[in-house]
N, CA and C of each residue as an Amber inpcrd file, in Angstrom:
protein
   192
 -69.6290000 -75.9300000 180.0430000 -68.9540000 -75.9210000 178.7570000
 -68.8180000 -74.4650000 178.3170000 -67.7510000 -73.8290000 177.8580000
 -67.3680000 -72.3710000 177.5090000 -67.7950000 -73.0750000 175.8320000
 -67.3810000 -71.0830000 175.5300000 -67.7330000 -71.1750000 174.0550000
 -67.0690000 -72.0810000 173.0170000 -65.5680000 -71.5910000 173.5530000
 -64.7740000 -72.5570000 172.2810000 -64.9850000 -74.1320000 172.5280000
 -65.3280000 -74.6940000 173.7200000 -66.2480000 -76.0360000 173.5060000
 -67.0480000 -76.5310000 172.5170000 -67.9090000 -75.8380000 173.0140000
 -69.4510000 -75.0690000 171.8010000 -68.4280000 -75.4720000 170.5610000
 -68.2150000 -74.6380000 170.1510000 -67.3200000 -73.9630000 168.6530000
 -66.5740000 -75.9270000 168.1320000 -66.2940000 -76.2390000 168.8360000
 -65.1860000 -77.4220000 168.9210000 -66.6340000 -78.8350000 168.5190000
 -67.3260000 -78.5980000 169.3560000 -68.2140000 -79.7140000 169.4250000
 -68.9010000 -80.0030000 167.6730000 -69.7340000 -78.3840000 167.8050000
 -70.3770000 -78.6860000 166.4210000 -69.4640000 -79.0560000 165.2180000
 -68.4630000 -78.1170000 165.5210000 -67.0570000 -78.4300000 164.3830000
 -67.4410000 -80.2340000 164.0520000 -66.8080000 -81.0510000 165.0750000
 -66.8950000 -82.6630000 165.3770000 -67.9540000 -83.3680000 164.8040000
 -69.1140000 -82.5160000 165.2410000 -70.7820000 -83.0960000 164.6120000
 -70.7450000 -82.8180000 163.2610000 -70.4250000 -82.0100000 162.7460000
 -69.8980000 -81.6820000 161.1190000 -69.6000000 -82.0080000 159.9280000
 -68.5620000 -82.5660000 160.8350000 -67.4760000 -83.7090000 160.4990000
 -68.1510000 -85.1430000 159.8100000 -67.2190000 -85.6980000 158.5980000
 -67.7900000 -86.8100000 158.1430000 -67.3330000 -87.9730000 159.3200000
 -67.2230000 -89.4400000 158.9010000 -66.6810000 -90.1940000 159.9570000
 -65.3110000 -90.3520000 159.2400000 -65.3780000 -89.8500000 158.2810000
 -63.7110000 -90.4140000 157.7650000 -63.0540000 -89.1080000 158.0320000
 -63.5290000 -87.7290000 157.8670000 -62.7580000 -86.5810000 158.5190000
 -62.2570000 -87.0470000 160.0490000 -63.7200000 -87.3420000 160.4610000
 -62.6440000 -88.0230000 162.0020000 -61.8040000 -88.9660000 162.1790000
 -61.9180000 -89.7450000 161.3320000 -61.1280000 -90.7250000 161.9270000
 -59.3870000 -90.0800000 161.3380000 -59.5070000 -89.2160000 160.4930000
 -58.3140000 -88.3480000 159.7330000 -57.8540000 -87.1880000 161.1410000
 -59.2540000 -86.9620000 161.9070000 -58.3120000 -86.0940000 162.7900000
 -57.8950000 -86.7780000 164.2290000 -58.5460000 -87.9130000 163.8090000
 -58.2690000 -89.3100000 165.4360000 -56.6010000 -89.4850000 164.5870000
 -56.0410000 -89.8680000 163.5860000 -55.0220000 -90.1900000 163.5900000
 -53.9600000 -89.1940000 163.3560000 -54.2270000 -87.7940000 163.2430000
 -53.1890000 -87.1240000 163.2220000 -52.9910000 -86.9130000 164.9030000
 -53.5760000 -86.8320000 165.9420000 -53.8390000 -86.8830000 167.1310000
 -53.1550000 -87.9990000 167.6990000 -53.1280000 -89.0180000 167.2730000
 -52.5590000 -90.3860000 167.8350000 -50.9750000 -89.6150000 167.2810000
 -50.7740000 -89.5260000 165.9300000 -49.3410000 -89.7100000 165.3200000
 -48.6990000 -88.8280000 166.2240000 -49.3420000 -87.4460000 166.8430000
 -48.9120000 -86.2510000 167.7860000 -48.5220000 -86.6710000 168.7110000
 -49.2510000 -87.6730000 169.5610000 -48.9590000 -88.1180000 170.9010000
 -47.9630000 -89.1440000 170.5100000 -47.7290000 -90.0230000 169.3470000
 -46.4740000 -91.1420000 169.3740000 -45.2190000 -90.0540000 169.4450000
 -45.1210000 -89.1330000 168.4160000 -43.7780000 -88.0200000 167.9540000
 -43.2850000 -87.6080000 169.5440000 -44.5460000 -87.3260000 170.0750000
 -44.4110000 -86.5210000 171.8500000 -44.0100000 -87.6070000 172.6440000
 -43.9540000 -88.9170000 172.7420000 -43.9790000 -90.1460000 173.3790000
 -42.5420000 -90.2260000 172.8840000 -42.6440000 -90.1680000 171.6420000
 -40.5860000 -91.0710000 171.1700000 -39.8180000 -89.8900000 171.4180000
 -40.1570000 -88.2720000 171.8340000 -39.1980000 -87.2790000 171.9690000
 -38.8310000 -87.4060000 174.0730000 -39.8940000 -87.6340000 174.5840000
 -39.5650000 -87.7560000 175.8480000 -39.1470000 -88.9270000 176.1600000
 -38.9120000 -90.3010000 175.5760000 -38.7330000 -91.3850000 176.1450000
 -36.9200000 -90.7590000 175.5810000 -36.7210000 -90.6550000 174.1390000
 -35.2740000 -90.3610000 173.7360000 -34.5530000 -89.4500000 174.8110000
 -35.3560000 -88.2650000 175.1820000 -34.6210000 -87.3960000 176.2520000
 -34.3160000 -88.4690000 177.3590000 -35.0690000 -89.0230000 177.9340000
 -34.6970000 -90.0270000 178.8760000 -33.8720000 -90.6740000 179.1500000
 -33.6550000 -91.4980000 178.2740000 -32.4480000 -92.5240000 177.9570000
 -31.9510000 -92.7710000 176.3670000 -31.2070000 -91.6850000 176.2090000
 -30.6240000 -90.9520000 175.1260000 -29.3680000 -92.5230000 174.8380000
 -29.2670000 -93.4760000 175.6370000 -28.0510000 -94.2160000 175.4910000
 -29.3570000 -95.3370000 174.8180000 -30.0450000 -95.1890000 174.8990000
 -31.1500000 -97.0480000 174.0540000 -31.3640000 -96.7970000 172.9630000
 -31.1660000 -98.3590000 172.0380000 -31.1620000 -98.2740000 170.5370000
 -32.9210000 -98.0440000 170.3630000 -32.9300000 -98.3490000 168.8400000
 -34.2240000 -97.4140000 168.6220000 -35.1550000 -99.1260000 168.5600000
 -34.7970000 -99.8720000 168.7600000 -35.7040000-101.3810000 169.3680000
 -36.0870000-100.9750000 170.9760000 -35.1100000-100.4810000 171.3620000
 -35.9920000-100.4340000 173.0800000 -36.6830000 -98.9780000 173.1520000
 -36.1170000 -97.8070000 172.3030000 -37.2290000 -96.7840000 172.6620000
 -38.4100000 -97.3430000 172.0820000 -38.9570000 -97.9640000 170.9200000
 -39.9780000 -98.1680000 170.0050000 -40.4520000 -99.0720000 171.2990000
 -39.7320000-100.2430000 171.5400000 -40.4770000-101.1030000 172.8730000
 -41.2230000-100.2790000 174.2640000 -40.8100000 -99.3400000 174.5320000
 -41.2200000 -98.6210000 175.3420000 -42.4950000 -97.7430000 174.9630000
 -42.2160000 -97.0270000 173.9840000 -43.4510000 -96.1570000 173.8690000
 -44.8690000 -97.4670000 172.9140000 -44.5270000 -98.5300000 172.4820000
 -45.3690000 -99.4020000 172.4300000 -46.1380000 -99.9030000 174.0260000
 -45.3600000 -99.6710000 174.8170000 -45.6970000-100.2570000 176.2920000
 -46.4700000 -99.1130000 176.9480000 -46.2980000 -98.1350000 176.5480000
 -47.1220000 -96.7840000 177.1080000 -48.4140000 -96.7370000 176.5680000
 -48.4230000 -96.8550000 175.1240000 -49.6650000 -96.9050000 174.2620000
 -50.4230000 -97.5200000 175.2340000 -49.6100000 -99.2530000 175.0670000
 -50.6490000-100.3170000 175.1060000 -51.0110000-100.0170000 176.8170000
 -50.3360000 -99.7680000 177.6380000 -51.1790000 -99.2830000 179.3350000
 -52.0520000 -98.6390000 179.1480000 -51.9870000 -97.3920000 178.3100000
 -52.9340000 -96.1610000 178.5890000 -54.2950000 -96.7700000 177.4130000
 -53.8370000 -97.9530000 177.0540000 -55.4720000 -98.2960000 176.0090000
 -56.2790000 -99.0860000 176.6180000 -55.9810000 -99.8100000 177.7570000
 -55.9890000-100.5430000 179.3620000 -57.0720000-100.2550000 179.6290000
């Protein structure tokens, strides 16, 4: 483990459980925004029912 680990960890231990769970969901909302910008590059021709269907289908694999 390097320093900024270190630095990162205690930060976390710090932390209330509702600070975390505040920085668990800005983290999730990051990865959906990053999920609906690469699925749109993809197939720029699908309405926004099949991109939303898709990156729902990614979530739900990678929670697997």
């Amino acid at each position: 483990m390097d320093r900024s680990d270190e630095v990162e960890l205690a930060a976390l231990r710090r932390m209330t459980a509702t600070g975390k769970v505040a920085v668990m969901h800005s983290l999730w909302r990051t990865a959906w925004e990053l999920t609906s910008v690469a699925v749109r590059r993809r197939h720029p021709d699908w309405s926004e029912d099949q991109v939303l269907a898709e990156i729902r289908a990614r979530f739900a694999r990678d929670a697997a």
